[in-house]
C-alpha positions as CSV (number, residue, x, y, z in Angstrom):
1,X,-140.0,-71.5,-6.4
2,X,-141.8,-68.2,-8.0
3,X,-139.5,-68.3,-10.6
4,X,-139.6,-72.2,-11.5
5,X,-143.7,-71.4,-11.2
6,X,-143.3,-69.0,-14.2
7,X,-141.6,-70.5,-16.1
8,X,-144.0,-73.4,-16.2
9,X,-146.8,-71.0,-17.1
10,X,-145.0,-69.9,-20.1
11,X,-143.8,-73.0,-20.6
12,X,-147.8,-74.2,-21.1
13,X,-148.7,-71.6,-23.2
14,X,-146.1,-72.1,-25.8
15,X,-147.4,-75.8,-25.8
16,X,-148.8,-76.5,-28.7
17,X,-153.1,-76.4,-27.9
18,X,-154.2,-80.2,-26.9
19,X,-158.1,-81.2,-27.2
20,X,-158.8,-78.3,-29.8
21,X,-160.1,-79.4,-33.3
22,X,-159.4,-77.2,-36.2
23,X,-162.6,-75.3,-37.0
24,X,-163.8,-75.4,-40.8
25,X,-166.0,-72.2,-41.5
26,X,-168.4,-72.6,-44.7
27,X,-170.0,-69.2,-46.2
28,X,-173.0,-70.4,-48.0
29,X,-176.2,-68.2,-49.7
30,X,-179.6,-69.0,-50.5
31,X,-182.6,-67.2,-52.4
32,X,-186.2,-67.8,-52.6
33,X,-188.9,-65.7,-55.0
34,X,-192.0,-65.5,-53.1
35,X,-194.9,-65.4,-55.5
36,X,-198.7,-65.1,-54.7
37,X,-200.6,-66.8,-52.1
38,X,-197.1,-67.5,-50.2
39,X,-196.6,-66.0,-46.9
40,X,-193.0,-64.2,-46.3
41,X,-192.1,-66.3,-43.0
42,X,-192.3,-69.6,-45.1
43,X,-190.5,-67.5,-48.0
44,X,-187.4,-66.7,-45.4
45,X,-187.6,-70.0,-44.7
46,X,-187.1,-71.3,-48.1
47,X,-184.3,-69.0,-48.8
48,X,-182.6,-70.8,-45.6
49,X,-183.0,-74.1,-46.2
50,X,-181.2,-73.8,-49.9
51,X,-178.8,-72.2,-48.3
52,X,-178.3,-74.9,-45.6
53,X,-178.1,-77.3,-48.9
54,X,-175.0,-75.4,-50.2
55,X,-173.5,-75.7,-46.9
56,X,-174.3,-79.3,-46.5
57,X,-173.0,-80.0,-49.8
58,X,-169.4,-78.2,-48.7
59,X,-169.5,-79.7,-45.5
60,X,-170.1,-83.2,-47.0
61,X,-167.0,-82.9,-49.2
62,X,-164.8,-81.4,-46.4
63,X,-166.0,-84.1,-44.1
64,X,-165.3,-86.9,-46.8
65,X,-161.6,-85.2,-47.2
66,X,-161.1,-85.7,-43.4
67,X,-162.2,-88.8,-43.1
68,X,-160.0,-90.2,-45.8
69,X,-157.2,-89.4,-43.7
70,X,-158.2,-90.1,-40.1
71,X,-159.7,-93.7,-42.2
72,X,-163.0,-93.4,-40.6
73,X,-164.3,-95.5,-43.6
74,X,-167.8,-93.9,-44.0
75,X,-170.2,-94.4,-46.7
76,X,-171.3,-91.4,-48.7
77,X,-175.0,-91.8,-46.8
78,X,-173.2,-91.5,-43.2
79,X,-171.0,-88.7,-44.9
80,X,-174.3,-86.5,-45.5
81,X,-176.0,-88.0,-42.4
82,X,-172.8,-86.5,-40.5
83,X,-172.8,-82.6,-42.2
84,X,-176.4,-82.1,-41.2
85,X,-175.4,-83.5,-37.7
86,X,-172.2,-81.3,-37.0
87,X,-172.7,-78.3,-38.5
88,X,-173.5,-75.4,-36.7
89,X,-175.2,-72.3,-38.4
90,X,-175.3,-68.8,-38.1
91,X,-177.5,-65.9,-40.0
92,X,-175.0,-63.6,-41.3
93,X,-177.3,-61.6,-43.8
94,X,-181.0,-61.4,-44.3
95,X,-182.6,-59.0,-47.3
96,X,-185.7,-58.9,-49.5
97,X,-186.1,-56.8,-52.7
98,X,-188.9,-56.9,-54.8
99,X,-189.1,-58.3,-58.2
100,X,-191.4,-58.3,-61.3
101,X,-193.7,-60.9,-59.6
102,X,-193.2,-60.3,-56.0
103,X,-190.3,-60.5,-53.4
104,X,-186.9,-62.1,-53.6
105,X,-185.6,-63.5,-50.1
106,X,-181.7,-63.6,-49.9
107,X,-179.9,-64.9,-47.0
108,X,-176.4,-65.7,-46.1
109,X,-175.0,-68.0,-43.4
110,X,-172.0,-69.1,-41.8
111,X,-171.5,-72.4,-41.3
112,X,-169.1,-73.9,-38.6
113,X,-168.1,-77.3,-38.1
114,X,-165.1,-78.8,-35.4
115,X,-162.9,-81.8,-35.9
116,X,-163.4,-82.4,-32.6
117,X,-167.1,-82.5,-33.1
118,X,-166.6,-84.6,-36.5
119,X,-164.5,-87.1,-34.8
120,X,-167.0,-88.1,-31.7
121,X,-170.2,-88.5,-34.2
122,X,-167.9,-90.3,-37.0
123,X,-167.3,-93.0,-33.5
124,X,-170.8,-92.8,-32.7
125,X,-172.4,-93.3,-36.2
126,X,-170.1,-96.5,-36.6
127,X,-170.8,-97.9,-33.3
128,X,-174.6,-98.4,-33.9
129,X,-175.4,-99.8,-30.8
130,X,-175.6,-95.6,-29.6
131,X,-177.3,-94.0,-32.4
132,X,-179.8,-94.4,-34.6
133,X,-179.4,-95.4,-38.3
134,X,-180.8,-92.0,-40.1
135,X,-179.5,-93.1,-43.7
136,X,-183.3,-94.5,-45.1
137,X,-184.9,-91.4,-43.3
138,X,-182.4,-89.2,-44.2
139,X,-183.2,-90.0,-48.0
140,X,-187.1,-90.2,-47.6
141,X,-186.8,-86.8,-46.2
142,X,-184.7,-85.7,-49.0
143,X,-186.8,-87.0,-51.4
144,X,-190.2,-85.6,-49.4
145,X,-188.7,-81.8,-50.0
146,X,-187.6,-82.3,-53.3
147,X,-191.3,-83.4,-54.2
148,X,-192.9,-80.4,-52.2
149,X,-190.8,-78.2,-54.3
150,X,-192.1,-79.4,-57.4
151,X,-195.4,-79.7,-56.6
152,X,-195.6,-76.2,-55.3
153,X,-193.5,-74.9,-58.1
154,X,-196.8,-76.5,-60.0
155,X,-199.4,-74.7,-57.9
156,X,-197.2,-71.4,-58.1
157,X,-198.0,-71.6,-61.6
158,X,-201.6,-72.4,-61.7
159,X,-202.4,-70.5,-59.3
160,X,-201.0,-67.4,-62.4
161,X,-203.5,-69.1,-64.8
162,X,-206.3,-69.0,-62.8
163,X,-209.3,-67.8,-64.2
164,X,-212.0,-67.4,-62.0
165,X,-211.3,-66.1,-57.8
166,X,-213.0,-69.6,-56.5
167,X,-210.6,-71.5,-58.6
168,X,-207.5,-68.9,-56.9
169,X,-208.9,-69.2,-53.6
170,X,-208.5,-73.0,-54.1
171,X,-204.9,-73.0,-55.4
172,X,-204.1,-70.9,-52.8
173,X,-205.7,-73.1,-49.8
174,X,-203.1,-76.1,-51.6
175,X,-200.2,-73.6,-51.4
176,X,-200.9,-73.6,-47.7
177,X,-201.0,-77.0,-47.3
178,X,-198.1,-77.4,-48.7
179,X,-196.4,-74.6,-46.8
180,X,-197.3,-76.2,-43.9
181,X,-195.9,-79.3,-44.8
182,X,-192.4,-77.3,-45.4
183,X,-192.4,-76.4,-42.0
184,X,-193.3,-79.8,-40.6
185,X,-190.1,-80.8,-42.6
186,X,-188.5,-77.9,-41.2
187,X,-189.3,-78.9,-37.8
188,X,-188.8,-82.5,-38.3
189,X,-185.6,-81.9,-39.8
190,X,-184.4,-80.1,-36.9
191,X,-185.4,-82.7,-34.4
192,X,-183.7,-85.3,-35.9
193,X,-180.4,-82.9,-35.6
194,X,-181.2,-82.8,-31.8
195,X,-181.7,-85.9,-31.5
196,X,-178.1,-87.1,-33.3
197,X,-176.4,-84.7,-30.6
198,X,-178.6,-86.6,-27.5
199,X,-180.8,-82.9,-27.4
200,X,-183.3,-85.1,-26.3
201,X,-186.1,-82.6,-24.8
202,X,-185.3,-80.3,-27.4
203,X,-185.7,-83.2,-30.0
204,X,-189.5,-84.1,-28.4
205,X,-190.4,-80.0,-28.7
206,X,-189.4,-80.5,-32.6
207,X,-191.1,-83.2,-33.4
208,X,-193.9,-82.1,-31.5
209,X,-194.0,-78.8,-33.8
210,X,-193.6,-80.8,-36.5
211,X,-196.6,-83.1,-35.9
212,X,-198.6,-79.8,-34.9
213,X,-198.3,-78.7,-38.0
214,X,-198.5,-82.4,-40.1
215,X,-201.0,-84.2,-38.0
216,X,-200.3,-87.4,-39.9
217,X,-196.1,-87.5,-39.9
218,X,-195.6,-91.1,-39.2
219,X,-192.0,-91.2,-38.9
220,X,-192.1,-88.0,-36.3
221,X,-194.1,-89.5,-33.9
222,X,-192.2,-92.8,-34.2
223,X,-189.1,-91.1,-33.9
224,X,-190.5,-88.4,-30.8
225,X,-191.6,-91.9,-29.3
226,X,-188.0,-92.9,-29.3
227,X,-186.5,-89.9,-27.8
228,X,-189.2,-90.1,-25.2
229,X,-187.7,-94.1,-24.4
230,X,-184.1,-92.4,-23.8
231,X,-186.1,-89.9,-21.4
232,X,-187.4,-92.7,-19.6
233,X,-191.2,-92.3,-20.6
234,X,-192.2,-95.9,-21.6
235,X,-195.9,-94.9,-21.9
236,X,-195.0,-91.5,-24.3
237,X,-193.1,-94.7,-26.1
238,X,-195.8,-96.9,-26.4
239,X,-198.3,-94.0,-27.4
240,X,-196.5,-92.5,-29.6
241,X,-194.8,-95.6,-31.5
242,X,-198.8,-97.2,-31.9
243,X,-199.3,-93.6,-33.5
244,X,-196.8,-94.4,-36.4
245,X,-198.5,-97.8,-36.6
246,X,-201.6,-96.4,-37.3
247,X,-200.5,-93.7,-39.6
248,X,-197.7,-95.4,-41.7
249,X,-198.5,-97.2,-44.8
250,X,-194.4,-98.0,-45.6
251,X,-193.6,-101.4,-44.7
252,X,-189.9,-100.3,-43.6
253,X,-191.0,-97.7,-41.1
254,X,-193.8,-99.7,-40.3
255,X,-190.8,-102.0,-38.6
256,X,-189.1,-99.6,-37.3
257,X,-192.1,-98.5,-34.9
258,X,-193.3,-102.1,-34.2
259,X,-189.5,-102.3,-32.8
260,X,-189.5,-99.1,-30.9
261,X,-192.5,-100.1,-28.9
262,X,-191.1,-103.4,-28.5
263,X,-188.4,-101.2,-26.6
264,X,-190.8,-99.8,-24.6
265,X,-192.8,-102.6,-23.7
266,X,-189.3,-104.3,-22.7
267,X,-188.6,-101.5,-20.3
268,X,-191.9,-102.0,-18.6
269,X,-191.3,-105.9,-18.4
270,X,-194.1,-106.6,-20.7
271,X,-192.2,-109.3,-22.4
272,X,-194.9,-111.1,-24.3
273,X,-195.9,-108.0,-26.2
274,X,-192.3,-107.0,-26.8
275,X,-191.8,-110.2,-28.2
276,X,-194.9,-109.7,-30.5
277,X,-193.4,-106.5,-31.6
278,X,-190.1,-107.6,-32.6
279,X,-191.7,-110.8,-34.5
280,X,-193.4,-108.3,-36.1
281,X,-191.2,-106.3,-37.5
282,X,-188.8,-109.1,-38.8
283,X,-192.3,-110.0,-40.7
284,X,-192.4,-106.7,-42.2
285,X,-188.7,-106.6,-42.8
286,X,-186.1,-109.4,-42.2
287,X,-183.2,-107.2,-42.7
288,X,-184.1,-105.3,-39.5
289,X,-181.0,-106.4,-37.6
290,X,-181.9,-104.6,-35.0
291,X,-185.1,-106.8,-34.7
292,X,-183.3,-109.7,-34.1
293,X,-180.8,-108.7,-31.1
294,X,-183.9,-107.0,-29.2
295,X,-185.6,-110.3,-29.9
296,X,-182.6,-112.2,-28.8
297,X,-182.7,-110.2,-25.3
298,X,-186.4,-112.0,-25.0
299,X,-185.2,-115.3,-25.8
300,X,-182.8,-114.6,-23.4
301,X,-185.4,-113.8,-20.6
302,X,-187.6,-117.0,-21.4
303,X,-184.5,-118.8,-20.6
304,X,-184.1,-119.9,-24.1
305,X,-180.4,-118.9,-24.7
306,X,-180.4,-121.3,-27.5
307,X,-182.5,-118.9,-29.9
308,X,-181.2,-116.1,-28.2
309,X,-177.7,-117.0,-29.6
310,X,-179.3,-117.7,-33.2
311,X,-180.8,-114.2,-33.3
312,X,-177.4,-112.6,-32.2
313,X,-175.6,-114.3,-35.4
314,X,-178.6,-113.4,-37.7
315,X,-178.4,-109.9,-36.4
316,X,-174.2,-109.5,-36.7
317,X,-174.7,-111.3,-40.0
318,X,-177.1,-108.7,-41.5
319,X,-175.3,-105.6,-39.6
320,X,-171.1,-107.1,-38.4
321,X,-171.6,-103.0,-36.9
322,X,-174.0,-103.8,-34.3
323,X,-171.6,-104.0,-31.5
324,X,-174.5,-104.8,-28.9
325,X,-175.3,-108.0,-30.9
326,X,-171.6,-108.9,-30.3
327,X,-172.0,-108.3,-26.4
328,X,-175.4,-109.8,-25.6
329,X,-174.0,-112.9,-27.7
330,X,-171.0,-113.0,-25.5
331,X,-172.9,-112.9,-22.2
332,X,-175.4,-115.4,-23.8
333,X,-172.8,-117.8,-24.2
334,X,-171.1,-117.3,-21.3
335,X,-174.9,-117.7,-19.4
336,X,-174.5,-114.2,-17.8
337,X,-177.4,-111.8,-17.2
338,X,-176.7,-109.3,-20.3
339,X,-177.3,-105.3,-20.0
340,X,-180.9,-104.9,-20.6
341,X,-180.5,-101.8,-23.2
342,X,-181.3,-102.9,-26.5
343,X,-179.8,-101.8,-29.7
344,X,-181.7,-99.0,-30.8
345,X,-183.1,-97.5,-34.1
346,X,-185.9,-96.0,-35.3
């Protein structure tokens, strides 16, 4: 019996390994010159971030190779929403050496990313009904640090042609602001990487940071709101989501958070708000599919299965993705009590 027992131990070990994605390692560096009226923490940070963009960019193509042949079929948007999801990052090497006109910050990283890993968001970014659909934020927050580059690549140099110190002591009060609004990206950023991986309290200390530091970041405390819904904290919801309202002037986000308080209104069987919510946000943006399946789920409840059937097929025929649409309608037709979790997005 010993003997048949060893040889099934080294039988398993020259198995080859089962459940063990190949690991894809990315070296990647970034630098930053830090001028006057920057501090050297934000500096570092800069330095980071381009080299998380190098990375990114690496990942992305790796990711799209992969795909190709496991025929995920994902669009170059949920390629790059993927790489900032996945990837795992490491400071290898930090240094700072001064220059002619103040410090340069050079860092490099190592960045890791599984198959494994790969695989179970590709599932979960295709099967919308458990995720949220980051593509327009992803790009608006793109676009947001490309524009505080410039403009503080602007204030960097006025601040060298300044001629008197009030008019430097201005410039350099801007170049805070704008370092501050770095961070809130930072932050933000960060959050909404927590968030993907279902980090959800460490997702709601983000944003949080984020907001600290940006008191008027509409899309963080509509997004916080929605990580507080998955915690259970209707109210935080509700609070945080009429926040956004108040603060966002882009009609597309502005939908968003009139359908994430609609979510938690629905949780604390406030149905006639919900419903107000959701109309809404189709009103502000008739694409939302989303919209339409949570609006369905209060048709439903009015006993109206009719119109809750209609907003199933106007939600599956702006998004055939939204798998939730597809089982509400089901249970609608079949006049059984459907799952009262609504497709979620922020």
């Amino acid at each position: 019996m010993k003997a048949i027992l060893n040889m099934i131990v080294i039988a398993f070990f020259l198995l080859p390994s089962m459940g063990y994605g190949e690991v894809k390692e990315i070296i990647a560096e970034g630098t930053y010159n830090m001028g006057d009226g920057e501090t050297p923490t934000v500096a570092e940070s800069r330095a980071l971030f381009n080299a998380k963009r190098v990375a990114i960019e690496q990942a992305g193509t790796y990711i799209e190779s992969y795909s190709k042949v496991k025929n995920f079929q994902l669009a170059h948007d949920e390629i790059q929403m993927l790489a900032s999801g996945v990837m795992e990052v490491i400071i290898l090497q930090q240094k700072r050496s001064i220059i002619e006109d103040g410090f340069k910050f050079w860092v490099k990283i190592k960045a890791t990313l599984s198959t494994d890993k790969i695989e179970e968001m590709a599932k979960r970014i295709k099967d919308k009904s458990s995720t949220e659909d980051y593509r327009g934020d992803l790009k608006q927050l793109q676009e947001s640090y490309e524009k505080l580059t410039r403009d503080f690549e602007i204030l960097k140099n006025q601040l060298k042609e300044a001629k008197s110190e009030k008019e430097k002591q201005q410039i350099e009060t801007k170049i805070t602001g704008s370092e501050r609004l770095f961070q809130a990206n930072d932050w933000y950023e960060k959050g909404r990487r927590e968030f993907l991986n279902r980090e959800y309290d460490a997702a709601i200390k983000s944003y949080a940071s984020a907001i600290s530091l940006n008191p008027n970041f509409a899309i963080a405390y509509n997004n916080r709101g929605l990580a507080y819904w998955y915690k259970g904290n209707n109210d935080k919801t509700i609070e945080d989501c009429s926040k956004a309202i108040s603060l966002n002037p882009n009609p597309a986000h502005l939908a968003m958070a009139y359908n994430n308080r609609g979510l938690g209104y629905w949780k604390k069987r406030e149905y006639d708000r919900a419903f107000e919510d959701y109309n809404k946000a189709i009103s502000l943006d008739p694409n939302l599919a989303q919209a339409y399946n949570n609006r369905g789920l209060i048709y439903w409840t009015k006993g109206e299965n009719g119109r809750a059937i209609e907003d199933y097929n106007k939600a599956i025929s702006l998004d055939p993705n939204l798998k939730m649409a597809y089982q509400n309608r089901d249970l609608a037709l079949r006049n059984i009590r459907p799952r009262q979790t609504p497709c979620l997005f922020p």
